[in-house]
N, C-alpha and C positions, 0 to 999 in steps of 0.2 A: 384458564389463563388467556392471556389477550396474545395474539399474533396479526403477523403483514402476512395475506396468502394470496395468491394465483394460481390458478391451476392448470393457465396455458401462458407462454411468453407475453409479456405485454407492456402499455406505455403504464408510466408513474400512477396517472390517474385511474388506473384499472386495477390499483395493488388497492385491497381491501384488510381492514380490521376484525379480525372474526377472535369468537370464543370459544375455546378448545378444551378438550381435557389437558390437566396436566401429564406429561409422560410417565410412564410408571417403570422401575431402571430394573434390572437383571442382578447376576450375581456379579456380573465384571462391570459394571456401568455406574454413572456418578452422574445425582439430578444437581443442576446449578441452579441458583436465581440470578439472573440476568441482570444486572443494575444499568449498564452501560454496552452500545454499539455504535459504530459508524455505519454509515451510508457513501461507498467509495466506487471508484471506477469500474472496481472489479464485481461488486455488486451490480451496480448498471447492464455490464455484460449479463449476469445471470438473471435479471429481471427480463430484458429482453431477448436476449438468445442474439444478442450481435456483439460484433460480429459472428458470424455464423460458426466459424471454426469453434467459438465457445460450447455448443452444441454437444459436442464430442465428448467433452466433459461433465454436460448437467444437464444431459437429455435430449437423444437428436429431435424427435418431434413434440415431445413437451418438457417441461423440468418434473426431473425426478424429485424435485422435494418441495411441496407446494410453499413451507417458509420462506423467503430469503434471508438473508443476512451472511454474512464470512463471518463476523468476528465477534468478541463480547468480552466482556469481564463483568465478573460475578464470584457468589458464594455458595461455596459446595452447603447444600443442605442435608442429602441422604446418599450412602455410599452402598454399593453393594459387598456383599461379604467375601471375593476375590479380591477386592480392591485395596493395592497396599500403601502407593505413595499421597494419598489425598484422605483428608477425615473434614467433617461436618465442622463447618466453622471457616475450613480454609479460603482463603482469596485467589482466583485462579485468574486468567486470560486462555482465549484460545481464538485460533486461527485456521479456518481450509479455504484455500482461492477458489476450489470448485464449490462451494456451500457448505453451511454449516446447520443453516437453519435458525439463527440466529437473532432474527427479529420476533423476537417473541420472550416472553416473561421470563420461561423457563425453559431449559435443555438439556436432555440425557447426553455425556459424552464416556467414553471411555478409556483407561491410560492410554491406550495404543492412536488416540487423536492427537491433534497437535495443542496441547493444555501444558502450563506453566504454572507455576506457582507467581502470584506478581512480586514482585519489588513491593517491601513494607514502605519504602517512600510515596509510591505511588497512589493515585484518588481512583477510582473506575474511571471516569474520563480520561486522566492520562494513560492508563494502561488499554485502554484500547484505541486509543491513537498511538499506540507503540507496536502493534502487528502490520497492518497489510502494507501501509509505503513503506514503511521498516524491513520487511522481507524483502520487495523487489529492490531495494535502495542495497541492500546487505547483497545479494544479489550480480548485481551490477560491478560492486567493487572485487567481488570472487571471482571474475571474470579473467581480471587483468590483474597486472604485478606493479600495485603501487609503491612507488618511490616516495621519498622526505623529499621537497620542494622540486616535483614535477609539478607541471600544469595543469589545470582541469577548468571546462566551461561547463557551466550546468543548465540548459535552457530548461524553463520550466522550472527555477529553483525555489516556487512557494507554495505547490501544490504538495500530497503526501509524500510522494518520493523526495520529490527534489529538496524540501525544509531538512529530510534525514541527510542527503546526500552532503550536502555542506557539511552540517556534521561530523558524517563519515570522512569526510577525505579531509579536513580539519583532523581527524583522528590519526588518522598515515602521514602528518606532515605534509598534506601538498600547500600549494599559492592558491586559493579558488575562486574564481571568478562567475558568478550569481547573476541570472540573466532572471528579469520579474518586473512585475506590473510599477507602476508610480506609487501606490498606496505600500507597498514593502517592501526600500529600498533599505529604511533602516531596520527595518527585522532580519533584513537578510544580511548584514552588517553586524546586526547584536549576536546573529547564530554563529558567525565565522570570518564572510567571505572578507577576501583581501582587495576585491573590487566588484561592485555591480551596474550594470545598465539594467535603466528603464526602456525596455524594447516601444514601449510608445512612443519614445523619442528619439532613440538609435538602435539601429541592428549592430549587434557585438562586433558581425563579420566584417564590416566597413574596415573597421582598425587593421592593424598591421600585424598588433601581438598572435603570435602562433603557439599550440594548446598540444600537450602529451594525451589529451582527451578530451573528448567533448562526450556529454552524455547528455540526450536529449528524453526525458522523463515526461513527456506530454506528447511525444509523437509528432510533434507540428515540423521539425524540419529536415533534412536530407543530405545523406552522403555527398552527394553532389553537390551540396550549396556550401556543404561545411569544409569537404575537404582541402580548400585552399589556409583555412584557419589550423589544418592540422600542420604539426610537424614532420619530419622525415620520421618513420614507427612510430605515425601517432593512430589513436582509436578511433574512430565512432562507434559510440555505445547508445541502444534505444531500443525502449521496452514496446514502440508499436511496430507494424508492420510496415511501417512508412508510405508517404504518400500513393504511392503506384504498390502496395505489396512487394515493394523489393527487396524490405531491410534483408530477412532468411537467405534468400538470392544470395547476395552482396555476402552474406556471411560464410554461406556454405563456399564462394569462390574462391575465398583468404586472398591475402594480399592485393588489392587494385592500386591504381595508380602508383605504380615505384613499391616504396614500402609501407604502405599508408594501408588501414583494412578495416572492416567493417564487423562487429558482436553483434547477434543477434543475442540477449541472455535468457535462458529458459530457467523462472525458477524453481529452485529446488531446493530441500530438507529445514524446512518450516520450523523444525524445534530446533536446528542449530541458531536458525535470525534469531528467535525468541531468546534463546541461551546467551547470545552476541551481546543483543542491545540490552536484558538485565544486568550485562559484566557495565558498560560505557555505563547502564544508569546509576551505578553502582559507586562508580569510578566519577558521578558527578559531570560527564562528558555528553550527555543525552538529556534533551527537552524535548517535549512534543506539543505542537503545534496544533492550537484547536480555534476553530473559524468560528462556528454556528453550531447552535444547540437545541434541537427540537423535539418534542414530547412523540411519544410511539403514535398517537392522534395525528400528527404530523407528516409521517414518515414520506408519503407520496409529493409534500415539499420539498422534502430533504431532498429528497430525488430530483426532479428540475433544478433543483439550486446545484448539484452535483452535475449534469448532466450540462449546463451550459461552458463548465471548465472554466472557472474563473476563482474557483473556492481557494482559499489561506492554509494549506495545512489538514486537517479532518475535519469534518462532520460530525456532531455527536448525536446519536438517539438517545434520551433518559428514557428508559422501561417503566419509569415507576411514575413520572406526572401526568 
């Protein structure tokens, strides 16, 4: 089978295509063929080992698994004879923010991974734009105790997370307010929100209106620039470390300025997000959002094109052109 390997941290252009055996699975183990994967943030972390804290998780001084990839959707082809909830034929997805190994044709997982069955509506490209901004986005809203028409600003609302986040809080009845590029002002209108700026042209924080939450899903801005936009018990919620490394800081203090406080969200239990968004896709309430689509030939484009932060929604890898 064809895979993306390195076998030390490295930039896009140093991930190479190599020919491998295919895996050979156990009694508890399930070989998949890979049809579809993205190329996402969190992948970038594990291609290069930064930020560094990443490390902790995929290898302090080199990566434990020379594949990359988190995510995939595919077709169980061969099951091991422990194995009870999956048979040959099925359509699965699966997800680990630490690696999966996943850029690659084929892959051994086993029930105790993070694997779903997909939604029969679903194509492989949708279902794997429906794992990793879908987790940290599911995520984020577990955090706090959403209200029917509380407020929310979502900066960064057309990357992975942020396209779910609308969504999501469209989901709980909030008012949402979609902060994004000029080129998706009305996608970010067709997904939900009840108002958007183009940050090219105005910063949200100028206005006046004050937000039960801000959730900033790109890491670009700060407790301190935002807190005037918040309300009295209102959140900052953001999934980076913030400018200076202070978000964790800021979170572990609780309460700053008056009643006003800062989430840092760590996520966690991967088959509950997956269980989550198969219910909304279910229920007709979830679409996922696909940018660019590039052949496994590709994959170290994908990469740069991910890596300047400007991408719609997901990246897709096709395994098979």
């Amino acid at each position: 089978m064809k895979a993306a390997v390195r076998r030390k941290y490295c930039r896009p252009d140093q991930l190479a295509i190599e020919e491998i055996d295919i895996p050979k699975i156990g009694s508890d183990e399930i070989l998949i063929k890979i049809h579809c994967t993205t190329v996402n943030r969190t992948d970038c972390a594990v291609l290069t080992g930064k930020p560094f804290v990443m490390r902790f998780f995929t290898g302090l001084f080199q990566p434990t698994r020379i594949i990359t990839g988190t995510d995939m959707a595919g077709e169980v082809m061969e099951v091991g004879t422990q194995v009870k909830s999956y048979k040959a034929g099925d359509k699965v997805f699966a997800f680990r923010d630490e690696g999966l190994a996943t850029h690659a044709q084929y892959v051994v997982l086993t029930e105790k991974d993070n694997i779903g069955h997909m939604h029969e509506s679903l194509s492989y490209e949708q279902a794997a734009a429906s794992l990793e901004g879908v987790h940290y986005a599911i995520n984020f809203t577990n955090k706090v105790q959403l209200k029917k028409d509380q407020t929310a600003a979502i900066i960064g609302a057309t990357g992975a997370i942020g396209t779910v986040m609308i969504q999501l809080l469209k989901y709980y009845g909030l008012k949402v307010t979609a902060i994004g590029h000029t080129k998706n002002q009305e996608m970010m209108k067709e997904l939900g929100a009840d108002k958007t700026y183009d940050y090219t042209v105005k910063n949200f924080l100028d206005d006046r209106e004050n937000y039960d939450y801000i959730f900033d899903t790109v890491g670009k801005a700060s407790f301190k620039n935002c807190k005037k936009r918040l309300k009295e018990k209102g959140i900052f919620i953001s999934t980076e470390l913030g400018p200076n490394n202070e978000n964790p800081l800021l979170a572990i203090k609780g309460k700053l300025y008056g009643s006003k406080k800062v989430i840092f969200p760590i996520p966690v239990n991967i088959k509950k997000s997956m269980t989550f968004i198969t219910k909304m896709i279910s229920e007709g309430k979830f679409r996922a959002i696909i940018d660019r689509r590039y052949p496994l030939a590709e994959i170290s484009d994908a990469f740069l094109y991910v890596e300047k932060g400007f991408k719609t929604g997901n990246v897709i890898i096709n395994m098979w052109e």
